[in-house]
C-alpha positions as CSV (number, residue, x, y, z in Angstrom):
1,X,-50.2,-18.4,22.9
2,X,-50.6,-14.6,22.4
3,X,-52.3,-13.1,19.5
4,X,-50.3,-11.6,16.9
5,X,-49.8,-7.8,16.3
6,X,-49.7,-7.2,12.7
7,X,-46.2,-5.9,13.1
8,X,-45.6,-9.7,14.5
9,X,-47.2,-10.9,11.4
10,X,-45.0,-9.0,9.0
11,X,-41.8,-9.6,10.8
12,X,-42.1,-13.3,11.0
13,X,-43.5,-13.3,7.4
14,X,-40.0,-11.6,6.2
15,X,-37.8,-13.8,8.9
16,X,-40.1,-17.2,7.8
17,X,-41.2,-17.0,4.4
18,X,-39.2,-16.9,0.8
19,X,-39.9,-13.4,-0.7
20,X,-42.0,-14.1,-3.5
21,X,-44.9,-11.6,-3.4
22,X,-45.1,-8.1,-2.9
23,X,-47.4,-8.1,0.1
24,X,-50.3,-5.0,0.5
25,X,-49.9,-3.7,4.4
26,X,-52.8,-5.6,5.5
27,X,-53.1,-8.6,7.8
28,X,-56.6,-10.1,7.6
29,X,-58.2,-11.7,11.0
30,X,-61.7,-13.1,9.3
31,X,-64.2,-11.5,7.1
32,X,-67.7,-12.6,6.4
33,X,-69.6,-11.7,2.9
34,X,-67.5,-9.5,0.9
35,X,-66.0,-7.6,4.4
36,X,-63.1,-8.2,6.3
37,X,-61.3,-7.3,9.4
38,X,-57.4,-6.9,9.8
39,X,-56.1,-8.2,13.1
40,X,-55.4,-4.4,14.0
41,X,-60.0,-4.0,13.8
42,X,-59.7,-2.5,10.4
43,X,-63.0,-3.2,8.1
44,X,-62.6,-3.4,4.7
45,X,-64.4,-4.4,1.4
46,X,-63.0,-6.8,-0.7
47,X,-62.9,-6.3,-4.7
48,X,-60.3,-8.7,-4.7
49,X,-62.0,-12.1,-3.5
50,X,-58.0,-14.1,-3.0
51,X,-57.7,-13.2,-6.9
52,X,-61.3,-15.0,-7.8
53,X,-61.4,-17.9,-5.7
54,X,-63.4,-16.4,-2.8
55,X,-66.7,-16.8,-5.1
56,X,-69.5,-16.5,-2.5
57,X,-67.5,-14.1,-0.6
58,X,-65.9,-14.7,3.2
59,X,-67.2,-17.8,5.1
60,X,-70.8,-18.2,3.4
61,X,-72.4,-20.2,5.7
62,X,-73.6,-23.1,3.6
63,X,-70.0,-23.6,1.8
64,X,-69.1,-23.9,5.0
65,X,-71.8,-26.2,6.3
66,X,-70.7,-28.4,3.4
67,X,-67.0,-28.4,3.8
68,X,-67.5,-29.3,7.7
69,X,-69.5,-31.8,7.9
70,X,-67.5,-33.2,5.0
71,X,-64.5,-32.8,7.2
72,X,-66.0,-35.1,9.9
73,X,-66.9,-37.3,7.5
74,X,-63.7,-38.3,5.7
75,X,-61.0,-35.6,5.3
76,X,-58.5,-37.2,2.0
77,X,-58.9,-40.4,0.7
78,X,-56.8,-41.3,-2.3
79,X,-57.7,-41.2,-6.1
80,X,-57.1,-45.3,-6.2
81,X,-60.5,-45.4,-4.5
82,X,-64.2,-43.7,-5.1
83,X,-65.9,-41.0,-3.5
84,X,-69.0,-39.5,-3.4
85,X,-68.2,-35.7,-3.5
86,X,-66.2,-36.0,-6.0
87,X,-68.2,-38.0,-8.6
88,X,-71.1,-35.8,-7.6
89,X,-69.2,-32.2,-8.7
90,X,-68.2,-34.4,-12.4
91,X,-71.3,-35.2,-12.8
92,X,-72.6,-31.3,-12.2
93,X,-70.3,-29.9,-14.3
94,X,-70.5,-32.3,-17.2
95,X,-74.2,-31.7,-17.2
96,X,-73.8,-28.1,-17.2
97,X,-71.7,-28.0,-20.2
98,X,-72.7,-31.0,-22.7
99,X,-69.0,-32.2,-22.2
100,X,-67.8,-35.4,-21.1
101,X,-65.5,-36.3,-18.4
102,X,-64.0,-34.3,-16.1
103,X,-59.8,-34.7,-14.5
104,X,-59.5,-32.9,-10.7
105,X,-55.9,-31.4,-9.9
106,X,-55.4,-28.3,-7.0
107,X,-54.4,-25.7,-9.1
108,X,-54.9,-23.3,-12.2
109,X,-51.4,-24.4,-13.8
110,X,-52.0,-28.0,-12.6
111,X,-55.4,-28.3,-14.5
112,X,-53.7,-26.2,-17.8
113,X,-50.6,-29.0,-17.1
114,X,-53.3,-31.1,-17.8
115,X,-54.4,-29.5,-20.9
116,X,-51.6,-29.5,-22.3
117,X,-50.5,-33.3,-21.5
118,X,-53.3,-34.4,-23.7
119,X,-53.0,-32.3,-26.1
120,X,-49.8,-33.6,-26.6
121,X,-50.9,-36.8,-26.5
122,X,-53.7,-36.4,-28.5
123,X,-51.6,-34.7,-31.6
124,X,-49.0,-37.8,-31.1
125,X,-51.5,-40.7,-31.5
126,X,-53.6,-38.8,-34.5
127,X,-50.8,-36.9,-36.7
128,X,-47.5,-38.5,-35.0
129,X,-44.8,-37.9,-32.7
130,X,-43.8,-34.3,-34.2
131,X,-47.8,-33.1,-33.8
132,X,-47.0,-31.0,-30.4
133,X,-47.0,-27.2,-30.6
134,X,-49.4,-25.5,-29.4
135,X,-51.1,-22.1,-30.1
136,X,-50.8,-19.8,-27.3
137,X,-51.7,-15.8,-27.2
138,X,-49.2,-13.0,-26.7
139,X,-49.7,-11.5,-23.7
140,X,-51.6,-14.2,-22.1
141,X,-51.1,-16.5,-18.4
142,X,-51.4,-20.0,-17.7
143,X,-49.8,-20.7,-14.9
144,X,-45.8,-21.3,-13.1
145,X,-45.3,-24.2,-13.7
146,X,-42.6,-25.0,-16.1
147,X,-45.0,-25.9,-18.9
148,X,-47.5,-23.2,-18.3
149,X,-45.2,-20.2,-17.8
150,X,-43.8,-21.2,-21.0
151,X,-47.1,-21.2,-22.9
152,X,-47.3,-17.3,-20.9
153,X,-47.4,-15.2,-24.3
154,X,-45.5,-12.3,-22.0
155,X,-41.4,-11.8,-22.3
156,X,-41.5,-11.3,-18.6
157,X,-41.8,-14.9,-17.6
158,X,-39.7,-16.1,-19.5
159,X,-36.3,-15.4,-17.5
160,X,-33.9,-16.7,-15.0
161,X,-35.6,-20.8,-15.4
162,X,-34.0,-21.6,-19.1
163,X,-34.3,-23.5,-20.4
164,X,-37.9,-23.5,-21.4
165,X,-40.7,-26.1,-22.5
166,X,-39.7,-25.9,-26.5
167,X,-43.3,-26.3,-28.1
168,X,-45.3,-23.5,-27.9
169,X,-45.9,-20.3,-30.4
170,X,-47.6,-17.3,-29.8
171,X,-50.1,-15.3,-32.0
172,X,-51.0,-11.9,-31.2
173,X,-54.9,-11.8,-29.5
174,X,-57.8,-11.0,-32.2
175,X,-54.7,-11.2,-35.1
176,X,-56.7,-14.0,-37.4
177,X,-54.3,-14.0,-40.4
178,X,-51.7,-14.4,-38.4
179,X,-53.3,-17.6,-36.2
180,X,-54.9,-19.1,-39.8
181,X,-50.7,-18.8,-41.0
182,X,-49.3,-20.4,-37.7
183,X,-52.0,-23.5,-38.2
184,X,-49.6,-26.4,-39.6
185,X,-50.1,-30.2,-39.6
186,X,-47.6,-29.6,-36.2
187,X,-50.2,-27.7,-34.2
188,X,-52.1,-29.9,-31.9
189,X,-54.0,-27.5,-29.9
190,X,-54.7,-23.5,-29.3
191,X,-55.3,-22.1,-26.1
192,X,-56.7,-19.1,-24.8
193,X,-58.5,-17.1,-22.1
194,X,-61.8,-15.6,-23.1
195,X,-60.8,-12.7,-21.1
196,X,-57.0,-12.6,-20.3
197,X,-56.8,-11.7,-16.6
198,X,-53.6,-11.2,-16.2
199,X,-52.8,-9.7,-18.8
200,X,-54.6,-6.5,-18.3
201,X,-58.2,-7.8,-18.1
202,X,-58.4,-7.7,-22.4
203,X,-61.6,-9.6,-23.8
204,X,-61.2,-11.3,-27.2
205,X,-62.8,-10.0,-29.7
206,X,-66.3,-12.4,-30.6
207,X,-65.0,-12.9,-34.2
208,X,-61.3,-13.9,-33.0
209,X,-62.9,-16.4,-30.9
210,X,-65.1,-18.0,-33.4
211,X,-62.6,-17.9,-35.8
212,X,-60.6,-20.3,-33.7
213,X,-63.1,-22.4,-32.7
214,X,-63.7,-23.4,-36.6
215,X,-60.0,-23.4,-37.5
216,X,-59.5,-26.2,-35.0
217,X,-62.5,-27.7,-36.0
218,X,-60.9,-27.9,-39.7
219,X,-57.9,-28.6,-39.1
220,X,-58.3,-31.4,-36.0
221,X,-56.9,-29.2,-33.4
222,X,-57.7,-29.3,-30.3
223,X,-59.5,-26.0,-29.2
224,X,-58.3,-25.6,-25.2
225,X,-60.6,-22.2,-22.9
226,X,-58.5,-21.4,-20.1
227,X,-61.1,-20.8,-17.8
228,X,-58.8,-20.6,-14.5
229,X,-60.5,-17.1,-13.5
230,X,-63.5,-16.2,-16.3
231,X,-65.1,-19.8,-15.2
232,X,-67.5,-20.6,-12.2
233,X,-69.5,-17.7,-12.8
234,X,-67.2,-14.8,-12.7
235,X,-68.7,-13.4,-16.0
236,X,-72.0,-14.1,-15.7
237,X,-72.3,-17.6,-17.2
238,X,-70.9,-20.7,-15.7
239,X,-67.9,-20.4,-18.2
240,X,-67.2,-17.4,-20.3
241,X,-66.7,-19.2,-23.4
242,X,-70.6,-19.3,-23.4
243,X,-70.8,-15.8,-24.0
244,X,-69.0,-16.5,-27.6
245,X,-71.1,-19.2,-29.1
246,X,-68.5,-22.2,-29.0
247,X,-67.5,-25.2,-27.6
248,X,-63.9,-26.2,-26.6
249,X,-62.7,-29.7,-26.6
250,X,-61.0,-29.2,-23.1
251,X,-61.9,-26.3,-20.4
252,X,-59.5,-25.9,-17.5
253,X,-61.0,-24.8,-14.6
254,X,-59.7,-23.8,-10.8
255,X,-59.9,-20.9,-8.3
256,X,-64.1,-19.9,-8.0
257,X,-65.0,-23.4,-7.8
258,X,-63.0,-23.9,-4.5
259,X,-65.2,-21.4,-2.4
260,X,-61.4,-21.0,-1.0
261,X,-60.0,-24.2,-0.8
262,X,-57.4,-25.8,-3.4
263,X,-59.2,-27.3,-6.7
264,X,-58.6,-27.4,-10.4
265,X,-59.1,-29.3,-13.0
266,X,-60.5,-29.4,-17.1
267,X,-63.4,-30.8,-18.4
268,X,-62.9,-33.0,-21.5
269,X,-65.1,-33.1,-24.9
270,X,-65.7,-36.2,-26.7
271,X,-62.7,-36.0,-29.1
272,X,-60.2,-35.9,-25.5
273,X,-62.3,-37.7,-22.7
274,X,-60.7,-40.9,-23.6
275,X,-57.1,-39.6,-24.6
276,X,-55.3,-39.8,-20.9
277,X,-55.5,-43.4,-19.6
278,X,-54.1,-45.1,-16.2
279,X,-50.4,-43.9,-15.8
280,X,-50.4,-41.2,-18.0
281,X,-51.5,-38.5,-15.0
282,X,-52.2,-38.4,-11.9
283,X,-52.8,-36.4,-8.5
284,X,-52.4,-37.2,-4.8
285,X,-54.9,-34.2,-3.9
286,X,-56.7,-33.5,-6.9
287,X,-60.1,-33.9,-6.5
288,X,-60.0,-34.0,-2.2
289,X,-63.4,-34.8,-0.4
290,X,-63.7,-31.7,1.6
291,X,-62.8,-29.0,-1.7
292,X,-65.6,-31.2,-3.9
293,X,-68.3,-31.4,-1.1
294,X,-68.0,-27.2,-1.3
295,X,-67.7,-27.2,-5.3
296,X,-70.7,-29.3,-5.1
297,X,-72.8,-26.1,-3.0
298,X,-71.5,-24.2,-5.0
299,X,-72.5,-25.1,-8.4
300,X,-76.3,-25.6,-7.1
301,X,-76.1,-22.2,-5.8
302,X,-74.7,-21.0,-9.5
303,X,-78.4,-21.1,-11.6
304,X,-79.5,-19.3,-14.1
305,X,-80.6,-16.3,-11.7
306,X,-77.6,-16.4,-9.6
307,X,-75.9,-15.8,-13.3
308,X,-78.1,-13.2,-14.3
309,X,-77.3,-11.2,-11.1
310,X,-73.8,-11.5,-12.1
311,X,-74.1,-10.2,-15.0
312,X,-76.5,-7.1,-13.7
313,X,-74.2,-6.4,-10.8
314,X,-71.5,-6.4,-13.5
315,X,-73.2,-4.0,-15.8
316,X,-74.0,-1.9,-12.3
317,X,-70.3,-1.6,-11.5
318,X,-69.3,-1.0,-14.4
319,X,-71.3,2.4,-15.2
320,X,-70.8,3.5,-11.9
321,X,-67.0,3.6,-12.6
322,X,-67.8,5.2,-15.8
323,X,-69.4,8.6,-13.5
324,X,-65.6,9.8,-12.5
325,X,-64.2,11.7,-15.2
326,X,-61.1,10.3,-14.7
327,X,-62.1,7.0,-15.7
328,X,-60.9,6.4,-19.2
329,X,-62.3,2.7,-19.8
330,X,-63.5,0.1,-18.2
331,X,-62.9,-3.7,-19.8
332,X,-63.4,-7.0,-18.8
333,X,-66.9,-9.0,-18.3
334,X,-69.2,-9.9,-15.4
335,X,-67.8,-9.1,-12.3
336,X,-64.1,-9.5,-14.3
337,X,-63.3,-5.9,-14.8
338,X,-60.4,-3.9,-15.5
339,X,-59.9,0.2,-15.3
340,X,-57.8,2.6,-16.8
341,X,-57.5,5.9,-15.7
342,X,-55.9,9.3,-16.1
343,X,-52.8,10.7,-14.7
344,X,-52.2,8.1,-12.1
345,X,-50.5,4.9,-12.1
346,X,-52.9,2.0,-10.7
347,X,-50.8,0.6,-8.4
348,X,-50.9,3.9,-6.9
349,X,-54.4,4.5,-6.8
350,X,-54.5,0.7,-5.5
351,X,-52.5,1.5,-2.4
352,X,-54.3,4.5,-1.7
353,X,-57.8,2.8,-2.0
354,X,-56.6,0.4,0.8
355,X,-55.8,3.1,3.0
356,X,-59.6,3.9,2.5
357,X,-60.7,0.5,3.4
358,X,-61.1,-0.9,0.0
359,X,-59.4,-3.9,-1.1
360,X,-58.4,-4.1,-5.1
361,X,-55.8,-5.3,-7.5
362,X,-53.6,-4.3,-10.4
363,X,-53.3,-6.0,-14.0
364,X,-50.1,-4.4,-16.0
365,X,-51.4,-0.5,-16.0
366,X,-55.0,-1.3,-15.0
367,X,-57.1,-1.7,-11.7
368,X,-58.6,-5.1,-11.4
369,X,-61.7,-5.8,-9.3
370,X,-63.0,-9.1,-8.9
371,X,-65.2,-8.8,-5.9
372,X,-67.4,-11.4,-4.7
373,X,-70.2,-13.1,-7.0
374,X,-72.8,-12.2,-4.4
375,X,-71.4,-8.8,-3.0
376,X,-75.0,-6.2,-2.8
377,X,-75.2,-3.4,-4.9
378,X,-75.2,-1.1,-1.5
379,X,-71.3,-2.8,-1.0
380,X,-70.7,-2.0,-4.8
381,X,-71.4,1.5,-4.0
382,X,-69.4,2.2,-1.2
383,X,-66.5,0.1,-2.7
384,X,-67.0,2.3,-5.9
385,X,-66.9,5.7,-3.7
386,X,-63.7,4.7,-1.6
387,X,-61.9,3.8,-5.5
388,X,-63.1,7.4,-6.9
389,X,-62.3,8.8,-4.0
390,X,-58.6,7.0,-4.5
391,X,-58.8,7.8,-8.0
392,X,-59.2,11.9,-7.5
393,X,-57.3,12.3,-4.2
């Protein structure tokens, strides 16, 4: 079989493929570290790292060492039976956080489905059967799915798919009169991002956050950090809600911790380990040999200095952004950063970049960059002079 021109690609991709993303015009061919090639022999550097998930960059060769000989080992087996990879990457990540048990699905909006199931459950069984809203923020994002587009604090979403999950309300982020008035004896659960990605990389404010935390603490709600892209490292800790001083009762998880391959999930506290029982969820894939065996490498690679570097390279990249004068802010946290400039819209400046050889993303009027967690400080420079370069062209 012949190779494929990327003109093939795109064609087939059009003829083959339901329309349902605005693809950049690039076909990648393989990519090692935070580089790739397009089939056409193109290099590039990637700020993008598949939206977060990419964590260790392009094949790292001991994620993939893992995932292989995992693969010749025992490819799927299903969740009515043990295994070893799986029990091991629990185990890790209930350590690392002081929670307690930990449910594996394949996606962001799978794990937050999961959230939000036992919240729901957990109101019901503690307050009663009308105990089932839950707190959401404007202008946040969970996920598709039914449930978790619906709990999407943005007007956007919510088209075309009526109707909607009923059950969710939305507070305005860092608004904490407004979340202390929407608190009601109906409210089983709030749920946030630390840093809403989507949304226009926007952190929460520290006093917002701890403000929720004790409201649900008072009240018996269940406090829910949607950790889909801020967790596994992406802002310097293991999970940004570290960086506020609390402690959630449920943490949903997904992208970074797959190296690349499909795995969510949420990690339960003590008030919710217990709350889902046999029946009440499930997953075919959730949880698969070969995606645990590579979350397992890569929470041992994810210390305390691998975390540390995070954070410096974050703090690098983010004042080398700051040197162009058309750089009006930068936001975000870690290697999580959004920026707003002048006189351009980023979508623009986006598409020109990739012209340049630099891969990046947009969040509503911002440029997102969420390169690899262990890209050099040489590739942050030349990333940072192809986006300036973008920026001022």
């Amino acid at each position: 079989m012949k190779n494929l021109t990327k003109s093939d690609i795109q064609e087939m991709d059009k003829e083959y493929i339901v329309g349902t993303y605005n693809r950049f015009d690039l076909a990648i061919d393989h990519g090692k570290g935070a580089r790739c090639v397009s089939v056409d022999g193109k290099e590039y550097i990637d700020f993008t790292s598949g939206i977060g998930v990419n964590c260790l960059g392009y094949c790292d060769e001991g994620w993939v060492d893992a995932v292989t000989n995992q693969i010749g080992k025992l490819q799927h087996c299903s969740n009515l039976f043990y295994s070893e990879p799986q029990v091991r990457t629990a185990s890790m990540l209930v350590e690392r956080t002081g929670m307690n048990k930990v449910f594996f699905s394949n996606s962001g909006a799978e794990a937050n489905e999961a959230a939000i199931k036992t919240a729901r459950k957990y109101g019901t069984q503690n307050k009663g059967e009308n105990c089932n809203k839950i707190i959401t923020l404007v202008n946040s994002f969970h996920g598709r799915t039914m449930a978790t587009i619906t709990a999407t604090g943005q007007d956007k979403y919510h088209r075309y798919f009526t109707p909607f999950l009923d059950g969710f309300i939305y507070c305005p982020a860092n608004d904490i009169e407004t979340l202390e008035s929407l608190i009601s004896d109906q409210v089983c659960a709030v749920m946030l991002e630390m840093v809403q990605g989507e949304g226009g990389v926007l952190n929460l404010d520290g006093e917002f956050v701890q403000a929720v935390a004790k409201l649900c603490a008072d009240n018996d709600v269940l406090f829910i950090a949607d950790e889909v892209q801020t967790g596994i490292g992406r802002t310097g800790k293991l999970f940004a809600y570290e960086h506020f001083d609390v402690k959630p009762d449920i943490v949903s998880f997904a992208k970074g911790i797959g190296g690349g391959l499909p795995i969510g999930g949420a990690i339960f506290g003590e008030k919710t380990c217990n709350v889902l029982q046999p029946g009440d969820h499930g997953t075919t894939y959730g949880g698969n040999p070969v995606a645990t065996a590579g979350a397992v490498y890569i929470l041992e690679r994810m210390d305390e200095e691998f975390l540390e570097a995070v954070r410096n390279k974050g703090d690098y990249l983010r004042n080398a952004l700051l040197q162009c004068n058309k750089v009006k802010s930068v936001s975000g946290m870690g290697l999580m950063l959004g920026v707003e400039v002048e006189d351009k819209e980023a979508s623009d400046v986006v598409n020109e970049a990739l012209s340049r050889g630099l891969m990046a993303l947009t969040a509503k009027d911002k440029i997102r960059l969420l390169p690899p967690l262990t890209i050099t400080k040489e590739e942050i420079d030349e990333g940072v002079a192809i986006l300036i370069e973008a920026i001022e062209a």
